[in-house]
ZADO-1210 file (C-alpha; in nm, 4 decimals, padded with zeros to 6 digits):
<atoms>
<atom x="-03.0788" y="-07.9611" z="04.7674" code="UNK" pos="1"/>
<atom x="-02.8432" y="-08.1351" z="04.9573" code="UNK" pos="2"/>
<atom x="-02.5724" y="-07.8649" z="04.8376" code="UNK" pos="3"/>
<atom x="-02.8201" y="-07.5998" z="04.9450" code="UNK" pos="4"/>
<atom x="-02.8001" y="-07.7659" z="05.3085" code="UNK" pos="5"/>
<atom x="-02.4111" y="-07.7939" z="05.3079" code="UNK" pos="6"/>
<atom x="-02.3793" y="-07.4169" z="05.2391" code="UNK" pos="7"/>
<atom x="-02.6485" y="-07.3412" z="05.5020" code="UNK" pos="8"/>
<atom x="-02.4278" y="-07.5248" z="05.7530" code="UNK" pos="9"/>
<atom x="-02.1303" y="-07.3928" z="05.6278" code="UNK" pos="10"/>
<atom x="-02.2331" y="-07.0567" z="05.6316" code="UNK" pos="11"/>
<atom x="-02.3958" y="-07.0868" z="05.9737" code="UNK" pos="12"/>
<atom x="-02.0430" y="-07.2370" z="06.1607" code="UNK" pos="13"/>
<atom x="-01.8735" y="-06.9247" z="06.0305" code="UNK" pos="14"/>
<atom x="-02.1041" y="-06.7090" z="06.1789" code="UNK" pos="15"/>
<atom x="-02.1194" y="-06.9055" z="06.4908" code="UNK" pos="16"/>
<atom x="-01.7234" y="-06.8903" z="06.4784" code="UNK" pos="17"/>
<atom x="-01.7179" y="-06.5089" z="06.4378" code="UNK" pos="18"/>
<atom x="-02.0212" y="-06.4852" z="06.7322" code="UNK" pos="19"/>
<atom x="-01.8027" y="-06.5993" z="06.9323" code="UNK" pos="20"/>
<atom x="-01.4515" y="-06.4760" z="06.8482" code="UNK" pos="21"/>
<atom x="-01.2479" y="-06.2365" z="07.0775" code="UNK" pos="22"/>
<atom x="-01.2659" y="-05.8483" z="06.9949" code="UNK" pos="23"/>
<atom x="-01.0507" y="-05.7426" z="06.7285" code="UNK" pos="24"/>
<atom x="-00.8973" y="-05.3499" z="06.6603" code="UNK" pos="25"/>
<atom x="-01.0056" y="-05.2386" z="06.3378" code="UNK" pos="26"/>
<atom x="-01.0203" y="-04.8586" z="06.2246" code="UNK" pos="27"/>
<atom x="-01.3088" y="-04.6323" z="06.1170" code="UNK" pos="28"/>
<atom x="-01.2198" y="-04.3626" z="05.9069" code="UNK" pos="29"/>
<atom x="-01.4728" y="-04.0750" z="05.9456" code="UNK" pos="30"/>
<atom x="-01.4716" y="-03.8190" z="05.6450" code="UNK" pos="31"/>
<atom x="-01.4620" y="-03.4665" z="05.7646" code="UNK" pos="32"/>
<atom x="-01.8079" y="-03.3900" z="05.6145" code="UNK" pos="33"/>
<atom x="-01.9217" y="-03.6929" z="05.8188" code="UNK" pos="34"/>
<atom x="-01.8008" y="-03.5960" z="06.0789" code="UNK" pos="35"/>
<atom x="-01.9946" y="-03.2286" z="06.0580" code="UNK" pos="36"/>
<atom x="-02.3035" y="-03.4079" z="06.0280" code="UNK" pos="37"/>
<atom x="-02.2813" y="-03.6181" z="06.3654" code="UNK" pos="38"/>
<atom x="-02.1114" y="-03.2922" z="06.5247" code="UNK" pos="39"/>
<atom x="-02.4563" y="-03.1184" z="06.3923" code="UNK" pos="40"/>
<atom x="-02.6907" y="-03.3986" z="06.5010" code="UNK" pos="41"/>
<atom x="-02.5134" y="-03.4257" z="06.8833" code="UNK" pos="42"/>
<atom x="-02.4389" y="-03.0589" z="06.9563" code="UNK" pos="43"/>
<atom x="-02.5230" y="-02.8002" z="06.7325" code="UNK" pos="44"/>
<atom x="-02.9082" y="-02.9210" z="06.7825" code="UNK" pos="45"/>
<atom x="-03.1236" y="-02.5695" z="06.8104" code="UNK" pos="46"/>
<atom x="-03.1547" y="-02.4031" z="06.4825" code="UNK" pos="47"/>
<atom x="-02.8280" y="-02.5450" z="06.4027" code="UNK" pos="48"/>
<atom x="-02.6462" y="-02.3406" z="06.6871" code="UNK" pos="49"/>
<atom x="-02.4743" y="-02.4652" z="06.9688" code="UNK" pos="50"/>
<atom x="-02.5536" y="-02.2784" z="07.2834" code="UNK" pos="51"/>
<atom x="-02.2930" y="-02.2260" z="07.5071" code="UNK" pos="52"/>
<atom x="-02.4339" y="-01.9935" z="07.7680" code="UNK" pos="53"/>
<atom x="-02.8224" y="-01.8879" z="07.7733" code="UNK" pos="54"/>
<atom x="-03.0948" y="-02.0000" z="07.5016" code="UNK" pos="55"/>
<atom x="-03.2815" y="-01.8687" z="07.2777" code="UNK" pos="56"/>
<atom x="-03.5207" y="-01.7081" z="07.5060" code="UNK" pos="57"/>
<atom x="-03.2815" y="-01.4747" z="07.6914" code="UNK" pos="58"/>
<atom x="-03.2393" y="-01.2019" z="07.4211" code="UNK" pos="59"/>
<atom x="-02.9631" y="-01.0221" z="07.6023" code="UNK" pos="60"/>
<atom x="-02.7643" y="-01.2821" z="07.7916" code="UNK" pos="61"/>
<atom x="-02.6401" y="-01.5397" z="07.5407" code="UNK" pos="62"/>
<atom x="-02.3509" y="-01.6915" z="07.3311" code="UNK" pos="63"/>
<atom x="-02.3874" y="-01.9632" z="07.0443" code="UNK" pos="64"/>
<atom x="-02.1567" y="-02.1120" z="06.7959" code="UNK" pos="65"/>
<atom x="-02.2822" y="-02.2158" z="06.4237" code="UNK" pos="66"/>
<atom x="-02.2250" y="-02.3130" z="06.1081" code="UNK" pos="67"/>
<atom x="-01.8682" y="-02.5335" z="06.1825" code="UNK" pos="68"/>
<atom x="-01.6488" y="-02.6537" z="05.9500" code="UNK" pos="69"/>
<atom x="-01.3776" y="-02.9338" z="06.0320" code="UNK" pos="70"/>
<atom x="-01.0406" y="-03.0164" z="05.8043" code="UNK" pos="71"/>
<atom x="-00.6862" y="-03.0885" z="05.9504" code="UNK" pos="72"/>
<atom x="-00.3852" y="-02.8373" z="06.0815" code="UNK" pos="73"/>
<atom x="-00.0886" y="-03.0361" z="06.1181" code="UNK" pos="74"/>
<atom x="-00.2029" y="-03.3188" z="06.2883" code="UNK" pos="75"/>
<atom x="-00.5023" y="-03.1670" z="06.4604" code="UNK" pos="76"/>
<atom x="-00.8354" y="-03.0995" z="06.3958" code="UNK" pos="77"/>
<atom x="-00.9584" y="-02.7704" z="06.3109" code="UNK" pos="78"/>
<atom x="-01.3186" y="-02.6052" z="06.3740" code="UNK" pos="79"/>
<atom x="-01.3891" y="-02.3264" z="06.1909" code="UNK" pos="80"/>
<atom x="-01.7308" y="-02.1927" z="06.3268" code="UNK" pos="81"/>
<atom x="-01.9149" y="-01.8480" z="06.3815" code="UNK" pos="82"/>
<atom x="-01.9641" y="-01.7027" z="06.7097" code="UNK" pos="83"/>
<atom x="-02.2573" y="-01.4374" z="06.8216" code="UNK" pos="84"/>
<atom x="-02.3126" y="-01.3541" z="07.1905" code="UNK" pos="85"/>
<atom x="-02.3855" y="-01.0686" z="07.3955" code="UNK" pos="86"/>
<atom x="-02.3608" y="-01.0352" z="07.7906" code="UNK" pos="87"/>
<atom x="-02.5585" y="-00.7340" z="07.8785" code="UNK" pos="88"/>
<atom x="-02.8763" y="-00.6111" z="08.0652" code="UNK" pos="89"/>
<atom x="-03.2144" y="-00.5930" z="07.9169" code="UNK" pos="90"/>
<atom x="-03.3220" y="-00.2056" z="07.9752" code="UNK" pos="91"/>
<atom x="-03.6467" y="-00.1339" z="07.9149" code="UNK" pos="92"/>
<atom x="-03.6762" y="-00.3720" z="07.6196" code="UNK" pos="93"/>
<atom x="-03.2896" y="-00.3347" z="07.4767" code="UNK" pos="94"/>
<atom x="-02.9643" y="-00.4724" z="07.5603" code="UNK" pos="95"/>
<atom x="-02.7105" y="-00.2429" z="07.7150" code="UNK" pos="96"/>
<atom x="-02.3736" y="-00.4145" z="07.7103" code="UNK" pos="97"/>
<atom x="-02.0753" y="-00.5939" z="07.5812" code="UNK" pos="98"/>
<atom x="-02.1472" y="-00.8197" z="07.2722" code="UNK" pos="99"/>
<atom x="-02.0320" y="-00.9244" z="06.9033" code="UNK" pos="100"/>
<atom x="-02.0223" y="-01.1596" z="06.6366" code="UNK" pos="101"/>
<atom x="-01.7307" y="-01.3212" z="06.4461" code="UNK" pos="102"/>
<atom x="-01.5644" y="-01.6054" z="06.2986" code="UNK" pos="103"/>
<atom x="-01.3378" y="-01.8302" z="06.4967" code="UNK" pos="104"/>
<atom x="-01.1335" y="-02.1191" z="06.4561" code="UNK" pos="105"/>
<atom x="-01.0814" y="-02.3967" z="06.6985" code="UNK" pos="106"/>
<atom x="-00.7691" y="-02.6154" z="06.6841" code="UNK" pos="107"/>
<atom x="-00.7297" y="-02.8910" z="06.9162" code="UNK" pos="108"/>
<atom x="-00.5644" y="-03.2823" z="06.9737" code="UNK" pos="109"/>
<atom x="-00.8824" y="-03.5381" z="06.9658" code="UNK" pos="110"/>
<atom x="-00.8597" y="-03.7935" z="07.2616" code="UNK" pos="111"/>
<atom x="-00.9908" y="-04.0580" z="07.3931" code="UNK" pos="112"/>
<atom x="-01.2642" y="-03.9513" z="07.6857" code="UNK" pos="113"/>
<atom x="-01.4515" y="-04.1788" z="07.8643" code="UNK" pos="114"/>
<atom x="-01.5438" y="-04.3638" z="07.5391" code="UNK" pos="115"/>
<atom x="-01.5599" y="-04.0992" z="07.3584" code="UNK" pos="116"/>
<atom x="-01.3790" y="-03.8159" z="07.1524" code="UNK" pos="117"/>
<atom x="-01.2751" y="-03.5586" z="07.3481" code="UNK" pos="118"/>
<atom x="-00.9932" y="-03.2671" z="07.3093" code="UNK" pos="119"/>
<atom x="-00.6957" y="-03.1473" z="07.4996" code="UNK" pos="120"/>
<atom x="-00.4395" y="-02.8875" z="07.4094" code="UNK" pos="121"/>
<atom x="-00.7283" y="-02.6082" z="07.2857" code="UNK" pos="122"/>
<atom x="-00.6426" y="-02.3089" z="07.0943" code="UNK" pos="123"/>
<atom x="-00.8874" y="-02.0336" z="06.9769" code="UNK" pos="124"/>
<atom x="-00.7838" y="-01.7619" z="06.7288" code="UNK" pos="125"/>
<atom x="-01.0309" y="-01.4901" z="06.6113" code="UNK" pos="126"/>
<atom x="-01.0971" y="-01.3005" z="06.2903" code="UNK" pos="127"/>
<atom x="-01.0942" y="-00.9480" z="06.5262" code="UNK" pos="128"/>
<atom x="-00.9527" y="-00.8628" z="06.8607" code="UNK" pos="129"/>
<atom x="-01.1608" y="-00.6752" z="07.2019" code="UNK" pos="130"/>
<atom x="-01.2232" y="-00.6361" z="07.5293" code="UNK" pos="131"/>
<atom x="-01.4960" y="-00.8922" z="07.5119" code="UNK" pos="132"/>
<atom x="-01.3645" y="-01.1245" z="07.2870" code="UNK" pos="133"/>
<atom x="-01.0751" y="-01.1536" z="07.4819" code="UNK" pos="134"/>
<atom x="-01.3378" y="-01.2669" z="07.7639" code="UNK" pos="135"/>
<atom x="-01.4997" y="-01.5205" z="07.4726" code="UNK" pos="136"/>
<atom x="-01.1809" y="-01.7255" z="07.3862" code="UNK" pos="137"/>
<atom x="-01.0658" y="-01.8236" z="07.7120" code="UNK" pos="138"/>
<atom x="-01.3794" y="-01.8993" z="07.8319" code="UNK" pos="139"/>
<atom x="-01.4717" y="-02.1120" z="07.5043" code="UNK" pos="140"/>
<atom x="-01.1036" y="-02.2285" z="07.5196" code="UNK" pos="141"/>
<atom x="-01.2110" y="-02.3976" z="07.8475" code="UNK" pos="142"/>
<atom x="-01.5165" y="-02.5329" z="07.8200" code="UNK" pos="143"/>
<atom x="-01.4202" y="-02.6622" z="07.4608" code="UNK" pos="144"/>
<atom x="-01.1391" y="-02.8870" z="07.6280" code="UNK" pos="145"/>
<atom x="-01.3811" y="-03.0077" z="07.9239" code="UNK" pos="146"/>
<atom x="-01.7191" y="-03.0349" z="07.8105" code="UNK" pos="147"/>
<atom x="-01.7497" y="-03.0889" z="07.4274" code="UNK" pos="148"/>
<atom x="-01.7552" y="-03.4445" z="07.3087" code="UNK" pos="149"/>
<atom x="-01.8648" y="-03.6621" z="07.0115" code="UNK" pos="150"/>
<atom x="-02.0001" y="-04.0076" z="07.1179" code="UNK" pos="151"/>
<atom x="-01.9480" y="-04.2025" z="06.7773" code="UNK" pos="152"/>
<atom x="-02.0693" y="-04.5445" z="06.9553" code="UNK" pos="153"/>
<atom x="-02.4326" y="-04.4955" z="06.8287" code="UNK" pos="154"/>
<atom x="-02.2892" y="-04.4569" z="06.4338" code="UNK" pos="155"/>
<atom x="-02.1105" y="-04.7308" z="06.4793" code="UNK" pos="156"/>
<atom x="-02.3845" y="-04.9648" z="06.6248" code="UNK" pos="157"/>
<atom x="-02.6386" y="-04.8333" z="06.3144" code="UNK" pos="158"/>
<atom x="-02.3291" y="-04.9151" z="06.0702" code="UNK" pos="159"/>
<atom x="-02.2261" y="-05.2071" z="06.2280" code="UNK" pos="160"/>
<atom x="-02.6071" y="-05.3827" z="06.2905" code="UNK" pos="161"/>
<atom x="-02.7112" y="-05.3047" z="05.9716" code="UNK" pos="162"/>
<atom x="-02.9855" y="-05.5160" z="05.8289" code="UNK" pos="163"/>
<atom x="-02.9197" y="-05.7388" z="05.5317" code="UNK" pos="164"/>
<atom x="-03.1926" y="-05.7356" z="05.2998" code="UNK" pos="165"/>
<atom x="-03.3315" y="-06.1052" z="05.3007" code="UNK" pos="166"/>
<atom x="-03.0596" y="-06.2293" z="05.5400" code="UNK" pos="167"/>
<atom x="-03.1389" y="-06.4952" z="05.7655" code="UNK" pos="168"/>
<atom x="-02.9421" y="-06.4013" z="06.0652" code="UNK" pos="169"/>
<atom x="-02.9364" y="-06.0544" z="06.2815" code="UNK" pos="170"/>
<atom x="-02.5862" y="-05.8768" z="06.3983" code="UNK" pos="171"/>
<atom x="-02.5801" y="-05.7154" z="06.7317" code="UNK" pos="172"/>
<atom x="-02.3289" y="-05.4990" z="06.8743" code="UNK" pos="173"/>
<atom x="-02.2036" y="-05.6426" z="07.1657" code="UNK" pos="174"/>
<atom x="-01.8936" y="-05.4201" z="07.3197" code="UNK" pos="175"/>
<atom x="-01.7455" y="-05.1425" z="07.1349" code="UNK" pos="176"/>
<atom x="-01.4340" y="-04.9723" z="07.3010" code="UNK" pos="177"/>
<atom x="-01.2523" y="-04.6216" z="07.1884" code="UNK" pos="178"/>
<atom x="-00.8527" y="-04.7085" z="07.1646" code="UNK" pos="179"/>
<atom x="-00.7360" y="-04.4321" z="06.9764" code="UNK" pos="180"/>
<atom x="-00.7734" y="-04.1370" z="06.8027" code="UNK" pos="181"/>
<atom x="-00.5779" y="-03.9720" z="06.5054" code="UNK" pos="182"/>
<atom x="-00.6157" y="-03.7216" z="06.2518" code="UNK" pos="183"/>
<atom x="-00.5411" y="-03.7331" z="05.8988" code="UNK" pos="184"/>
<atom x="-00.5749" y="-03.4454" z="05.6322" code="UNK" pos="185"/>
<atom x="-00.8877" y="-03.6111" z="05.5007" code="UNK" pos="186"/>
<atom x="-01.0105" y="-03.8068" z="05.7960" code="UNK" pos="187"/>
<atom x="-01.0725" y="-03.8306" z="06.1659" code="UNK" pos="188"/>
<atom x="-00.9407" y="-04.2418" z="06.2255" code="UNK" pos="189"/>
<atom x="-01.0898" y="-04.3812" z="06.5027" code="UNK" pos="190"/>
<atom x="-00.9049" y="-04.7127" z="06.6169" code="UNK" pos="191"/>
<atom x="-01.1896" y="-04.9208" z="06.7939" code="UNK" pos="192"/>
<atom x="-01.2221" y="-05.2642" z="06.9516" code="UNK" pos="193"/>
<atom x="-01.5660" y="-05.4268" z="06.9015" code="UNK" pos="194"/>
<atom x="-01.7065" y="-05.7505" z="06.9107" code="UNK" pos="195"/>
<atom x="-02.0146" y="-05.8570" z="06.6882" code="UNK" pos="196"/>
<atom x="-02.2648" y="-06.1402" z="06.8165" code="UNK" pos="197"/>
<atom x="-02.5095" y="-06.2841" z="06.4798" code="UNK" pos="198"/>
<atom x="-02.7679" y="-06.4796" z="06.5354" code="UNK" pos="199"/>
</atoms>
């Protein structure tokens, strides 16, 4: 009994210790298929396409990327996705215009954006070569670079606050900061400064 109680205090100064410790940098090492999935759940969110001019509704005025693969190119991270979009007019019920579909790859340097992961340095190649998608690249090259971004801090709070099946305490997430990014061939690594308050 009297053990019990001496491993009960024990156990609850070295939580209060690491309550109330600094932050510390650790990494997170997010597996590309990982990855995919939060890219899926944040922005590829309507029928598993990611609308990047138009919706659904307008039939003849549209562009959306699916189905994207990540892995590595030297240092970067590649998305391989496929692209279908059309920019024409609707005449009496049909589309009259420029449009196409085909497969693209996306290489680009992750960075840190505003606390989250965001991309500089964008470079689009394409499995074919027009007119129009000519038009698509540079205009996906740009908006890839300024408005995609993965916000990994949610992850990280369900991984982090976790609950412990018959555990006495609770873990919160206090701060979580974005220091770094990098990319290995298996792995987007995420260096991260957080600090954990249990109680």
């Amino acid at each position: 009994m009297i053990q019990t109680r001496m491993r009960a205090q024990a156990t609850g100064m070295v939580l209060a210790f690491v309550a109330a410790a600094p932050c510390f940098a650790a990494e997170i090492e997010l597996r590309f298929d990982t990855l995919e999935r939060i890219i899926a759940e944040q922005l590829f969110t309507q029928d598993g396409r990611k609308y990047v001019r138009g919706t659904p509704a307008t039939k003849c005025q549209f562009a959306y990327l699916e189905k994207p693969r990540i892995g590595a190119d030297n240092g970067l991270l590649r998305v391989s996705a496929r692209f279908s979009g059309r920019t024409a007019f609707d005449v009496f019920g049909g589309c009259v215009g420029l449009g196409d579909s085909f497969d693209l790859t996306i290489v680009a340097a992750p960075i840190v954006r505003n606390g989250a992961i965001g991309f500089k340095d964008v470079k689009i190649t394409t499995t074919k070569d027009s007119y129009y998608i000519r038009r698509v690249r540079a205009a996906l090259t740009q908006s890839f670079a300024k408005d995609v971004k993965i916000d990994v801090k949610d992850q990280a709070r369900k991984i982090l606050e976790l609950a412990r099946e018959n555990a006495s305490y609770k873990v919160d997430l206090a701060s979580f900061d974005l220091a770094e990014v990098r990319v290995t061939p298996d792995a987007l690594v995420l260096v991260v400064e957080f600090r954990l308050v249990v109680h």
